[in-house]
C-alpha positions in Angstrom: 12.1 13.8 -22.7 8.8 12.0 -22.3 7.8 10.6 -19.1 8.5 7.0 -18.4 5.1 4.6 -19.0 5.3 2.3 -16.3 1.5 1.0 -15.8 -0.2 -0.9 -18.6 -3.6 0.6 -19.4 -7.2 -0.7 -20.3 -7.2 -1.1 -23.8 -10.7 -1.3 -25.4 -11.5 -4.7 -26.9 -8.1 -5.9 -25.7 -7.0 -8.0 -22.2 -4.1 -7.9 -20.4 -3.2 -11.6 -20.2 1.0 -11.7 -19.3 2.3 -8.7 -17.4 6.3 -9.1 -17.6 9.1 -7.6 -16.2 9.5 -4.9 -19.6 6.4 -5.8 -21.6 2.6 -6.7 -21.3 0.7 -9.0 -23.7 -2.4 -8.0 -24.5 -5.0 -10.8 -26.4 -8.8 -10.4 -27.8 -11.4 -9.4 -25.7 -12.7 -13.0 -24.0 -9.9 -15.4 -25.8 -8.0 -17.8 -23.7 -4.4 -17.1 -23.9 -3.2 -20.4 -26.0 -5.7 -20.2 -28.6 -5.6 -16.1 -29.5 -4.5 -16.0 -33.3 -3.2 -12.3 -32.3 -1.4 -10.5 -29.8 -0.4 -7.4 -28.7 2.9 -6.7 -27.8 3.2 -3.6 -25.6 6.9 -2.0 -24.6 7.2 -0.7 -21.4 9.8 1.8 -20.1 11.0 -0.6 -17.4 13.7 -1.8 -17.4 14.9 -5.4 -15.8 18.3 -6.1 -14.5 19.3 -9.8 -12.0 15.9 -11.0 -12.5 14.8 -7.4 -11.1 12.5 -4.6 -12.5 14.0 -1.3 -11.3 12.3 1.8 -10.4 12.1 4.3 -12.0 12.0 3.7 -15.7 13.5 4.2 -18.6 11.9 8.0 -20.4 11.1 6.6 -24.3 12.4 3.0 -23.5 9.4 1.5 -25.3 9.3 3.3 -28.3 12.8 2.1 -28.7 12.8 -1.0 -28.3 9.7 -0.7 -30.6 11.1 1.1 -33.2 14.9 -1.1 -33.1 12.4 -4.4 -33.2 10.7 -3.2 -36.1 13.7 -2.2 -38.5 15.5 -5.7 -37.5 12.3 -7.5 -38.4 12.3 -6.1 -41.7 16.0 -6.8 -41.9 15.6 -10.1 -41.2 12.4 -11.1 -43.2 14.3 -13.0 -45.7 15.9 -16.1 -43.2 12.6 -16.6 -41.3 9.0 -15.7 -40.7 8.5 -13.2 -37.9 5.4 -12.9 -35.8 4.3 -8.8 -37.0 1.1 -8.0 -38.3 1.4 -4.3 -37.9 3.0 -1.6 -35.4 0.6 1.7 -36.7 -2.6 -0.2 -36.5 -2.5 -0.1 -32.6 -4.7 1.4 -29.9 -3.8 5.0 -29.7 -3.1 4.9 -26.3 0.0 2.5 -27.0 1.0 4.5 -30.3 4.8 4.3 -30.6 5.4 1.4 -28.5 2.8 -1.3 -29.4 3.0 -4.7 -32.2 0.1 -6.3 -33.4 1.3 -9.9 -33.9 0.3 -13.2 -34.6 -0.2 -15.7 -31.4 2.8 -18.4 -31.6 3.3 -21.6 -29.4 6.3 -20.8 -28.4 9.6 -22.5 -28.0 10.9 -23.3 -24.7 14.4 -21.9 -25.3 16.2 -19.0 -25.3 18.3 -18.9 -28.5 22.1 -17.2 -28.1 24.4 -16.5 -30.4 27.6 -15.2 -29.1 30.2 -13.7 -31.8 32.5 -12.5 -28.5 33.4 -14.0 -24.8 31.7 -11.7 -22.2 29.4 -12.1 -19.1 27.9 -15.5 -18.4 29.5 -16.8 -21.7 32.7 -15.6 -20.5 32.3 -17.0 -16.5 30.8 -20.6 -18.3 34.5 -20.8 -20.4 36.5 -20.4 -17.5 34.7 -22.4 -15.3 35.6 -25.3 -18.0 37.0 -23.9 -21.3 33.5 -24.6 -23.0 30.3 -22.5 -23.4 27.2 -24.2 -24.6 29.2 -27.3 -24.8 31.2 -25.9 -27.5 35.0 -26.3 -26.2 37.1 -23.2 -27.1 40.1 -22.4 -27.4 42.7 -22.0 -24.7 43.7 -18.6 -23.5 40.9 -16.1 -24.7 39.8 -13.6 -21.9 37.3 -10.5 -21.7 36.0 -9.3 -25.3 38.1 -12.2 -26.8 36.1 -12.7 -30.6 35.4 -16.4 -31.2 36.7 -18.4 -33.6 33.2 -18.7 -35.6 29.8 -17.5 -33.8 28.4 -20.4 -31.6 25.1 -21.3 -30.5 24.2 -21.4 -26.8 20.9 -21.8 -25.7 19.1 -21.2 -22.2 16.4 -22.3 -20.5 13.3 -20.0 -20.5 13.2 -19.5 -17.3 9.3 -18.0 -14.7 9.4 -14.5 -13.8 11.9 -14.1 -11.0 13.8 -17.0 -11.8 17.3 -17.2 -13.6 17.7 -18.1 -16.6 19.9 -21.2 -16.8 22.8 -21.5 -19.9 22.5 -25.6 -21.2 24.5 -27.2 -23.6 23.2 -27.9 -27.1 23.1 -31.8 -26.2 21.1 -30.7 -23.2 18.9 -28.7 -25.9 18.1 -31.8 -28.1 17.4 -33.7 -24.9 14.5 -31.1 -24.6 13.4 -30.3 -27.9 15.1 -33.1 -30.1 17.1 -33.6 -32.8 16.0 -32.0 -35.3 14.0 -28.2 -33.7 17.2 -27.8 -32.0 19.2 -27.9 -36.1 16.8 -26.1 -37.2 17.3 -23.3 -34.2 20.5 -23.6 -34.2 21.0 -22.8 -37.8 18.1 -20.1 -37.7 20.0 -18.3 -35.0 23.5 -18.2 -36.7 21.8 -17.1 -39.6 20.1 -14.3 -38.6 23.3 -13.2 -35.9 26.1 -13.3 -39.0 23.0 -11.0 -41.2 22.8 -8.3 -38.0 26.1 -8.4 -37.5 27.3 -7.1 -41.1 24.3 -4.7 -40.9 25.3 -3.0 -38.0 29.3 -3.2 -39.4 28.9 -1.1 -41.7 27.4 1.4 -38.8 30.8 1.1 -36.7 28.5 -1.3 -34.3 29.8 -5.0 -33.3 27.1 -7.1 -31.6 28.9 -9.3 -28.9 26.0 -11.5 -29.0 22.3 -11.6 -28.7 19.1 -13.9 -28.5 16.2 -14.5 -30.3 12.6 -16.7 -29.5 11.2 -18.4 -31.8 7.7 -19.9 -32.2 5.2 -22.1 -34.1 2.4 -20.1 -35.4 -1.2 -21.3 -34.7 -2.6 -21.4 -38.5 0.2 -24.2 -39.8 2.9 -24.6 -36.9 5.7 -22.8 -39.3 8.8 -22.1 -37.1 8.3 -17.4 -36.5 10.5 -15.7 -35.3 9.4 -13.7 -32.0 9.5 -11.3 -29.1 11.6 -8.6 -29.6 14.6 -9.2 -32.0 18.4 -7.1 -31.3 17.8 -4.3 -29.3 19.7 -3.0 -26.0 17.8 -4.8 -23.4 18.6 -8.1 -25.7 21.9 -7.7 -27.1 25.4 -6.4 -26.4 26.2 -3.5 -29.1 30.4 -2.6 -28.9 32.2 0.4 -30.6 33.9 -1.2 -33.9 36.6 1.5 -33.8 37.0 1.4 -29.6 37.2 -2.6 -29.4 40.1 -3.9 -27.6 40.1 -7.4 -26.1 41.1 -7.9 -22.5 38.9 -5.1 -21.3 34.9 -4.5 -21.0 33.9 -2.5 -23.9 32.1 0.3 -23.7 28.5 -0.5 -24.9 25.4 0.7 -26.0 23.0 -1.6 -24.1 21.7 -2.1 -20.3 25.2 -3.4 -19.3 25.5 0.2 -18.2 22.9 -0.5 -15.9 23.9 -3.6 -14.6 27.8 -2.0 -13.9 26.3 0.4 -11.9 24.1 -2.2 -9.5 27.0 -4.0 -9.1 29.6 -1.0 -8.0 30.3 0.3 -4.8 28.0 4.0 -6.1 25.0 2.0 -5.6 25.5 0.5 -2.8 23.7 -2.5 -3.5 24.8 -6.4 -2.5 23.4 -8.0 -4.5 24.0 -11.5 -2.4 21.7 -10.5 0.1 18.1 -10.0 0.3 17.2 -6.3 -0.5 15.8 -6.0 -3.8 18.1 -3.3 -5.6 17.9 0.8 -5.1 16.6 3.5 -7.3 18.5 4.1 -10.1 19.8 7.9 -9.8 18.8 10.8 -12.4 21.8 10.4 -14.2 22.1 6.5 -14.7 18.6 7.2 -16.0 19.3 9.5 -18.1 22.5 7.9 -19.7 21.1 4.8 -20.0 18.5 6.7 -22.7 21.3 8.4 -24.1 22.9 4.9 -25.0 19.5 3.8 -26.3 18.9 6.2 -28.5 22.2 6.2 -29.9 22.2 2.7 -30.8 18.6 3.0 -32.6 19.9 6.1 -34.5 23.3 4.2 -35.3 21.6 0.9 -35.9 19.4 2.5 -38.4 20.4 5.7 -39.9 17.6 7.6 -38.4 17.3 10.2 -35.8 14.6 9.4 -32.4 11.9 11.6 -32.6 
């Protein structure tokens, strides 16, 4: 096991121009932000939970999200542009972890699809039996699977602030009419593609969310960020699904149920930002990681 990278380093002809909460975006030497034609996407090890970036990270969490990122992108080449130029031709010192990719302006939405009822989908229903604005149907609890996939965007929300769900009305308010089709049907697209691929791996993605952009050399709609990995999507057990229950999952919900038990001794209605994560969440956490990279694509982490 490789020692977590926490720090983001000097990069020769590169500058660090967004540092976030997992990953740090590197542009061209001298280039303003909004006009580079390429980024670099670098994976950290951290890893975020509540609007927090816990200490310490995540040993090979990077490469991983790398690695899932790229195989999805290739997956998914065939329903819309992505933003990759290359993930080899990198500076050495971010080998493994690091996407070249083209500068997008991007959208100001977090797109969700949601196949299943879980965490803030699930709280949003039974507040008032809808999520997204979509009304649902009565009686479906913990796990429950949806009728048909929905769409259920969120606000994009500064570093340190919450995300906020908004209704698909409350999304063509923002963006209009017709973006918020055309993300809408983009992001139910590409959800019902992942989720046969990762079917026929015994995986069931709950839901997930993509960003989209507009790139800079003919404002096409690309697809962006990182696409369906653990820190972005909730992978379940096809064979150990039951509804009613939380499903044992292959994401950073194992994370997230630890901050929230009694074992960490965390409240996280108060003030203190949360503890150190023990040696053994860390180290299970990586072991769910790993395993859904090698599940998702066939391959064994190296």
């Amino acid at each position: 096991m490789s020692a977590a990278v926490i720090d983001a380093p000097a990069l020769a002809g590169w500058d660090l121009a967004v540092s976030g909460k997992v990953r740090e975006l590197y542009v061209p030497s001298g280039t303003p932000i909004l006009q580079a034609q390429e980024v670099l996407v670098v994976a950290t090890d951290r890893i975020s939970a509540y609007d927090f970036s816990l200490q310490p990270g995540i040993p090979d969490k990077g490469r991983i999200l790398t690695a899932i990122s790229m195989f999805w992108f290739e997956q998914l080449a065939g329903i819309v542009p992505h933003h990759v130029i290359s993930a080899t031709d990198v500076p050495a010192e971010v080998a493994g972890r690091a996407m070249r990719c083209r500068g997008l302006d991007m959208v100001a939405l977090e797109c969700v699809a949601r196949g299943y009822l879980t965490g803030s989908g699930l709280k949003d229903y039974r507040a008032g039996g809808a999520v997204g604005g979509h009304v649902l149907p009565a009686g479906l609890t913990e796990s429950s699977r949806l009728p048909e996939p929905i769409f259920t965007p969120a606000t994009k929300a500064e570093q340190g602030d919450h995300d906020e769900n908004i209704t698909v009305a409350e999304a063509r308010m923002r963006l209009g009419d017709e973006l918020t089709d055309e993300l809408e049907e983009l992001t139910l697209a590409l959800y019902r593609r992942a989720q046969d691929i990762a079917a026929k791996q015994g995986l069931i993605i709950a839901d997930t969310k993509f960003e989209f952009g507009h790139s800079r050399d003919g404002g096409r709609l690309t697809l962006g960020d990182e696409v369906l990995t653990p820190d972005s999507s909730r992978f379940w057990f096809a064979d150990r699904y039951r509804e009613g229950v939380v499903q044992e999952s292959l994401d950073k919900q194992f994370v997230r149920d630890w901050l929230t038990s009694a074992a960490s001794g965390w409240d996280r209605g108060g003030q203190d930002a949360p503890p150190v994560l023990p040696e053994a969440v860390v180290a299970a956490t990586r072991d769910r990681y790993v395993e859904a990279y090698e599940r998702l694509t066939g391959r064994a982490f190296a």
